[in-house]
KOLBA-262716 format. One line per 10 residues: number of its first residue (from 0); for each residue x, y, z of N, C-alpha, C. Coordinates in steps of 0.02 Angstrom, whole numbers. Layout:
BEGIN
NUM = X,Y,Z,X,Y,Z,X,Y,Z ~ ...
***
This chain:
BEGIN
0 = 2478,-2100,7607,2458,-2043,7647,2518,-2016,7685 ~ 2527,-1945,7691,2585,-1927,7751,2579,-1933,7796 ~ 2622,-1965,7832,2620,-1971,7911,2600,-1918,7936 ~ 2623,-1874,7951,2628,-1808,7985,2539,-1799,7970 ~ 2507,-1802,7932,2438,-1791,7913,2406,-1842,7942 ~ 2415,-1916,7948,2378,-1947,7972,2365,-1957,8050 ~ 2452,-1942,8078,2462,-1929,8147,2414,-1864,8181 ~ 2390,-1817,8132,2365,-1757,8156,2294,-1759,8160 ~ 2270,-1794,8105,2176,-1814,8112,2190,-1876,8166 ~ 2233,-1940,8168,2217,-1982,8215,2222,-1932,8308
10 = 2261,-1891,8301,2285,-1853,8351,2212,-1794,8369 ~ 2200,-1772,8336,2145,-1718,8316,2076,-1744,8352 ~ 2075,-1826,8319,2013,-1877,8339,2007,-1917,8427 ~ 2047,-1910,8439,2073,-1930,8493,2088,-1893,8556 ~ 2117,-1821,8554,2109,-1769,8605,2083,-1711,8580 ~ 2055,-1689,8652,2034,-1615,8631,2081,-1560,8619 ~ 2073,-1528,8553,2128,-1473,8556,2130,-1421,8611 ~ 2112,-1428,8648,2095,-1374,8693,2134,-1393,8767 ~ 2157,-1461,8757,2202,-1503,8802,2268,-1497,8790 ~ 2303,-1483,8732,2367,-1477,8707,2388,-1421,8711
20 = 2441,-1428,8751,2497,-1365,8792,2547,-1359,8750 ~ 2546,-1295,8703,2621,-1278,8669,2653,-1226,8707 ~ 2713,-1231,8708,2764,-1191,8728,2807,-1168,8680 ~ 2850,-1114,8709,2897,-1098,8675,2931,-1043,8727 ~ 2999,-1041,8688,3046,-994,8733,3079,-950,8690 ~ 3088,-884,8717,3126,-846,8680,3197,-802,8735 ~ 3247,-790,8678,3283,-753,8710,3292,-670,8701 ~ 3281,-651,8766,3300,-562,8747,3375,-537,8763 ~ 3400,-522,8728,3490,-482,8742,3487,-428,8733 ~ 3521,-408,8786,3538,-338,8807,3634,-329,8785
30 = 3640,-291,8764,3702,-292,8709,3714,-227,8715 ~ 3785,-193,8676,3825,-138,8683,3812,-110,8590 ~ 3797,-157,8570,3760,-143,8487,3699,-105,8504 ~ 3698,-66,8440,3652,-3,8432,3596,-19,8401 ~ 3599,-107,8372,3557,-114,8327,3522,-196,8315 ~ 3489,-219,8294,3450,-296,8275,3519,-338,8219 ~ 3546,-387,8245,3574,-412,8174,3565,-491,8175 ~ 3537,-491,8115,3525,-544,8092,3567,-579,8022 ~ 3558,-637,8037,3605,-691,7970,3583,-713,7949 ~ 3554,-715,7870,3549,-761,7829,3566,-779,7775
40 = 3576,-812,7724,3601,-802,7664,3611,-854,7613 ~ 3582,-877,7565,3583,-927,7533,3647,-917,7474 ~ 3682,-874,7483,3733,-863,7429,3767,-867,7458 ~ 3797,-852,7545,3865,-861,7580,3821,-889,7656 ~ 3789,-976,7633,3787,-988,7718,3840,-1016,7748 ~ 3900,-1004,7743,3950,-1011,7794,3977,-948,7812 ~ 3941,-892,7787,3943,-836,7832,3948,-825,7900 ~ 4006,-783,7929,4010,-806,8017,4030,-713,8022 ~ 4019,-684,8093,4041,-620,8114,4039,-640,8177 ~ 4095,-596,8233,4118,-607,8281,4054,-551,8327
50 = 4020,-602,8372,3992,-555,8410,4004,-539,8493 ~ 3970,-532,8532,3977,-507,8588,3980,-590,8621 ~ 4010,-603,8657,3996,-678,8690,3981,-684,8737 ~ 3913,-696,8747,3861,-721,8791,3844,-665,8855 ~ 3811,-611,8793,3802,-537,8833,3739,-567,8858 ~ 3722,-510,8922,3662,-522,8960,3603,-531,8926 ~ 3565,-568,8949,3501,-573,8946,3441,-626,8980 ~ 3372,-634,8955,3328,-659,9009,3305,-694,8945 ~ 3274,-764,8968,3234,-801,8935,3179,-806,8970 ~ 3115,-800,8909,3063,-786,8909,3016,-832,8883
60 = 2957,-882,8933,2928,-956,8914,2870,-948,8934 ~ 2827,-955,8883,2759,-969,8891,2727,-1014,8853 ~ 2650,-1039,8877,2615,-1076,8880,2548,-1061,8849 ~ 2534,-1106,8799,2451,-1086,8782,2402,-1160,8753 ~ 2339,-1139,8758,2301,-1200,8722,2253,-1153,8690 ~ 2234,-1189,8670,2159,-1157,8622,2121,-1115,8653 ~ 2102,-1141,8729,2072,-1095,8772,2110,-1038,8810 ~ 2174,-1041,8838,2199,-983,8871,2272,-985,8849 ~ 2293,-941,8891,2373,-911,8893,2392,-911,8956 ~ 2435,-939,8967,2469,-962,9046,2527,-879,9038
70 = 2497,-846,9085,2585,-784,9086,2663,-801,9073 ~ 2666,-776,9023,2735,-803,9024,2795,-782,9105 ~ 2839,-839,9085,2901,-844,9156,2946,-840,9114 ~ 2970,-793,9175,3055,-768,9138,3111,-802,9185 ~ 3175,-840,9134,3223,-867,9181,3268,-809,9165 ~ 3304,-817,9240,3346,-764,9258,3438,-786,9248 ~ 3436,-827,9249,3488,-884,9258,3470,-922,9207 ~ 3533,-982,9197,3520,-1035,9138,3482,-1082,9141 ~ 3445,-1110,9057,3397,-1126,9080,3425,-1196,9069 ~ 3425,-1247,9107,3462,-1312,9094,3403,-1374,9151
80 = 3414,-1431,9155,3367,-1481,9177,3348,-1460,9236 ~ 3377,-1436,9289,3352,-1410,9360,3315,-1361,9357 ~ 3339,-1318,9317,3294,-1237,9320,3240,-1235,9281 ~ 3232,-1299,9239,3168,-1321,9202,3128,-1338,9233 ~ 3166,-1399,9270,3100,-1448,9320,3087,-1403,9367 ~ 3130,-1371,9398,3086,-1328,9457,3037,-1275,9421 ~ 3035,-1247,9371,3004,-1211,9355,2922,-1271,9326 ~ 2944,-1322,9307,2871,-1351,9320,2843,-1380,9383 ~ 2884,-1388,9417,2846,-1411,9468,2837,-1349,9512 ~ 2848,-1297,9524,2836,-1229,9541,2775,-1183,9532
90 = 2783,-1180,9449,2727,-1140,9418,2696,-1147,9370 ~ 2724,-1213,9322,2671,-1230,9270,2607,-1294,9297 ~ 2653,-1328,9347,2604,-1397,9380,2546,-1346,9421 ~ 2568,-1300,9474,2506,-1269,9518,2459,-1255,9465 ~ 2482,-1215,9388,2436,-1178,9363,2398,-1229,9321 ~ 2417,-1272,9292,2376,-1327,9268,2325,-1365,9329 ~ 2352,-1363,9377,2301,-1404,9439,2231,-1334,9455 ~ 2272,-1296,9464,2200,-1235,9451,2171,-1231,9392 ~ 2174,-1246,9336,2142,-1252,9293,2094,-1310,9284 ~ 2108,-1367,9320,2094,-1431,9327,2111,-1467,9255
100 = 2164,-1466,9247,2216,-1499,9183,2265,-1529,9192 ~ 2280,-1533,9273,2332,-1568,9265,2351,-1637,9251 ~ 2290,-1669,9251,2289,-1738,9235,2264,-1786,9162 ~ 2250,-1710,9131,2220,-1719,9065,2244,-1675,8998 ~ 2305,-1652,8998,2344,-1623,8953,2410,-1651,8915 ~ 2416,-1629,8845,2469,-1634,8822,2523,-1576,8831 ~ 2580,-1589,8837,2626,-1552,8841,2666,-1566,8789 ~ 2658,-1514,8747,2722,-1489,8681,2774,-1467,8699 ~ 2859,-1509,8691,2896,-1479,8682,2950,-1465,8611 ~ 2987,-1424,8610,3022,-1424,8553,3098,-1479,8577
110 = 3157,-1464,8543,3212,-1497,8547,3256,-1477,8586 ~ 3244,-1421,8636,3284,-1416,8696,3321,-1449,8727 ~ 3376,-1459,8735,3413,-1502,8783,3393,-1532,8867 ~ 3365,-1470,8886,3330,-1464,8955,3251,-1510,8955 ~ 3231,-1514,8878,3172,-1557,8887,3161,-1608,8882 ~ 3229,-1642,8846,3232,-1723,8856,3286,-1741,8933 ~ 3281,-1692,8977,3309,-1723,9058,3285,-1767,9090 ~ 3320,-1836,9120,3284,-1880,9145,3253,-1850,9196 ~ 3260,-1788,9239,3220,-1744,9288,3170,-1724,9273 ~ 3154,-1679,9204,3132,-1663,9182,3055,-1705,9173
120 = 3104,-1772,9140,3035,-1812,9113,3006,-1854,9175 ~ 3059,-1842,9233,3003,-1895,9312,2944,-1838,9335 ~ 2979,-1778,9344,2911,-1725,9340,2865,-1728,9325 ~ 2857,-1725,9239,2811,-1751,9188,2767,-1786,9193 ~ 2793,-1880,9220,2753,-1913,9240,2745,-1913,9288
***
């Protein structure tokens, strides 16, 4: 059997989907380009072009479960272990305690650097 399949019915059987918090973050740039560019290429992926280096912009993180959508928060500044944890203990912990979840949810993260912070993860627990 695949793991990934059995982890998901044992996972599935076990909490309510309606308990599991995914996230995700995106970035918006504001740039001196006129236009969207994107890279891909399976005929030249060591394809490289010189772009703008580290033009403005805001990152953009939100929250959902089966049942709602938490508003997304925008960081203004970088987003690294401090500006993470304060942003949960700020505005994702109040809004889960008003929901009455805070003691009964999963929290999804991806591979962020900021989400394996030992700050990060004392928050958490």
């Amino acid at each position: 059997m695949n793991h990934s399949v059995f982890f998901m019915d044992t996972f599935s059987n076990s909490v309510s989907r309606s308990k599991v918090l995914f996230s995700d973050e995106c970035a918006i740039y504001r740039s001196a380009r006129d236009r969207t560019v994107v890279f891909w290429s399976k005929e030249n992926p060591k394809f490289t072009q010189e772009l703008e280096h580290n033009p403005p912009h805001v990152m953009i993180w939100a929250d959902m479960t089966l049942d709602f959508l938490i508003e997304p928060y925008f960081f203004y500044g970088p987003v690294n272990a401090a500006s993470y944890s304060a942003v949960l203990e700020t505005w994702l912990i109040p809004q889960l305690r008003d929901r009455g979840l805070l003691d009964d949810v999963w929290l999804q993260h991806d591979g962020a650097p900021a989400n394996f912070a030992l700050s990060v993860r004392d928050v958490l627990n």
